[in-house]
N, C-alpha and C positions, 0 to 999 in steps of 0.2 A: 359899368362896374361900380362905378360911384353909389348908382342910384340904387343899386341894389343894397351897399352896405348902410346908405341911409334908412332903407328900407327895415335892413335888420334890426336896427336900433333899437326900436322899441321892444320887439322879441329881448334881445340881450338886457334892457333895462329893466323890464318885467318878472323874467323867467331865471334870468343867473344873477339878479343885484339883490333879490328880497332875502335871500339866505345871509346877507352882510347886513341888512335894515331889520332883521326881525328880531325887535325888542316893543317894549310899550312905550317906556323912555326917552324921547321925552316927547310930550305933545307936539302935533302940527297942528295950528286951528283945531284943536277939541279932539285931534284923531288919534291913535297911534302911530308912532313912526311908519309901519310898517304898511300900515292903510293910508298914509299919507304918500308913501313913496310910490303904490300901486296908482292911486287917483292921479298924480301926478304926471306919471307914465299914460295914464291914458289920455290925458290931455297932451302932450305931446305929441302922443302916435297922429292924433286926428293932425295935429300940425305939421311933421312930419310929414305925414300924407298927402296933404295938401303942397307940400314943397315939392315933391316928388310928382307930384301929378304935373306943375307947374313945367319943371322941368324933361318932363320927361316929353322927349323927341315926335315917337309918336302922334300925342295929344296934340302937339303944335301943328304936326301934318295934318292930321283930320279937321282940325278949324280951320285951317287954309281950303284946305278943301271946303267944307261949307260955308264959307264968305263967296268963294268962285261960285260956289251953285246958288245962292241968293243972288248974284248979280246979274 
């Protein structure tokens, strides 16, 4: 359940936060706010994802299993 709502994050970050960011004012590094808060989001999501992958139960089982079958 967890990992699903980490999951969602990025969706909720991207799709319902830009209507509260969208102005020009003030710059991020040379961008506008609101292109600033998207790039931002997407570097997350890969992070995010990657935490998720991490923990996710699954994945853990399936390397266990190919450690067993190399050995």
């Amino acid at each position: 359940m967890v990992l699903r709502l980490l999951a969602a994050l990025p969706f909720i970050g991207i799709l319902l936060g830009v209507p509260f960011v969208n102005r020009v004012e003030p710059l991020v590094f040379g961008m506008p706010l609101v292109l600033a808060w998207i790039v931002l989001w997407v570097v997350l999501a890969a992070v995010i994802m990657a935490i998720v992958y991490k923990l996710d139960p699954t994945n853990r089982a399936g390397a266990q299993a190919n450690e067993e079958a190399r050995s």
